[in-house]
C-alpha positions in Angstrom: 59.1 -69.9 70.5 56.3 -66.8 70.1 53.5 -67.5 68.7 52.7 -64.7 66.2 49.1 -66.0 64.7 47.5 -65.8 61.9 49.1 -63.3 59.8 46.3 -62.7 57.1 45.3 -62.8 54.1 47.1 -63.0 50.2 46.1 -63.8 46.8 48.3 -66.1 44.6 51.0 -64.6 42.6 50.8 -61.4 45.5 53.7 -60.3 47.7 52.9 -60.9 51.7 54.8 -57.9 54.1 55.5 -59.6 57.4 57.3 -58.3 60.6 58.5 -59.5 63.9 59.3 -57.9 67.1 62.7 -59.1 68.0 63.1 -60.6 71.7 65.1 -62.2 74.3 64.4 -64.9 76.6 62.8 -63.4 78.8 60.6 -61.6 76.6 62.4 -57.8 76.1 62.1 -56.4 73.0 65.9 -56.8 72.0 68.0 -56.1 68.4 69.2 -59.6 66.9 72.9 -60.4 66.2 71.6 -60.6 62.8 68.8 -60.3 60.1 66.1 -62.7 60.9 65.8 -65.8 58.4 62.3 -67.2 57.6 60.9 -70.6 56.2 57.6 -71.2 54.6 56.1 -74.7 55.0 52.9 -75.7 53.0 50.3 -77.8 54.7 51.7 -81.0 55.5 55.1 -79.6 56.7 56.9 -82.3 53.9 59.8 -79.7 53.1 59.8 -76.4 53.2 58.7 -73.9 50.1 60.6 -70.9 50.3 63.3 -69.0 52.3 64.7 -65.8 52.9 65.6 -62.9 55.5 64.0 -59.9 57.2 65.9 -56.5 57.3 69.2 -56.4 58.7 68.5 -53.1 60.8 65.5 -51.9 62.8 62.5 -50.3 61.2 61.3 -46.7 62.4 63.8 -47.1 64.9 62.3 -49.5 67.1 64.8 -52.1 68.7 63.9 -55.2 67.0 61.6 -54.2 64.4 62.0 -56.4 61.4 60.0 -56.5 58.3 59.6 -58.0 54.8 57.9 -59.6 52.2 56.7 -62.8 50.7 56.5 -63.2 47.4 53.8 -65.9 47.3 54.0 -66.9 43.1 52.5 -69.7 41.8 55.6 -70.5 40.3 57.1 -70.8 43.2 54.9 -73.6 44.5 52.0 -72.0 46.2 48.6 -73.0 45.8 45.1 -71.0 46.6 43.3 -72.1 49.6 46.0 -73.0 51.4 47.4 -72.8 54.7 51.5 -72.0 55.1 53.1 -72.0 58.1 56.3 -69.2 58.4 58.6 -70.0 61.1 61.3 -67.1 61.6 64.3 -67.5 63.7 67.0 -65.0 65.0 69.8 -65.2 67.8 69.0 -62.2 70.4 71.9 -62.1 73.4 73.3 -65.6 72.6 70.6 -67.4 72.6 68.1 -69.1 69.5 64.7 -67.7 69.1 62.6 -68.5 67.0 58.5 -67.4 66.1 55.8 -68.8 64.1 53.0 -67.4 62.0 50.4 -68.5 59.5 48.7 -67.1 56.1 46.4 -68.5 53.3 47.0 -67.8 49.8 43.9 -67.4 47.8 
């Protein structure tokens, strides 16, 4: 699994863009099977808060650019102040792969 970090920032009822760069096992930037699925966790890690998918095709054309967004709504579930956990995962030659990233919602 990469470890993406901290990703930022974002007020409540806001929409969050995220990306990933796309690898293999061995770490090569590579072009997944498919569009990469996220899940959001809130602190705690009880069950998840939201799903959903990054772009289907690379971004500026660079192999295994994928971006999105967020939309972090009250409604929704999330709460200022918090910490959320996003874990993406993708399949890139045959094999799992998965990253992880974190934001606050203020």
């Amino acid at each position: 699994m990469d470890d993406i970090g901290f990703i930022g920032f974002i007020d409540l009822d806001d929409t969050l863009p995220v990306a990933i760069q796309c690898r293999n096992s061995s770490g090569v930037v590579t072009a997944p099977s498919s569009a990469p699925t996220y899940t959001v966790y809130p602190p705690g890690f009880s069950v998840y808060i939201a799903t959903g998918s990054l772009d289907a095709s690379d971004k500026d054309s660079k192999v295994g650019f994928r971006t999105g967004s967020i939309a972090t709504t009250s409604s929704t579930g999330y709460e200022t102040n918090k910490l959320y956990t996003v874990i993406y995962e993708y399949t890139a030659d045959s094999q799992n792969r998965a990253a992880i990233g974190t934001f606050m919602v203020t």
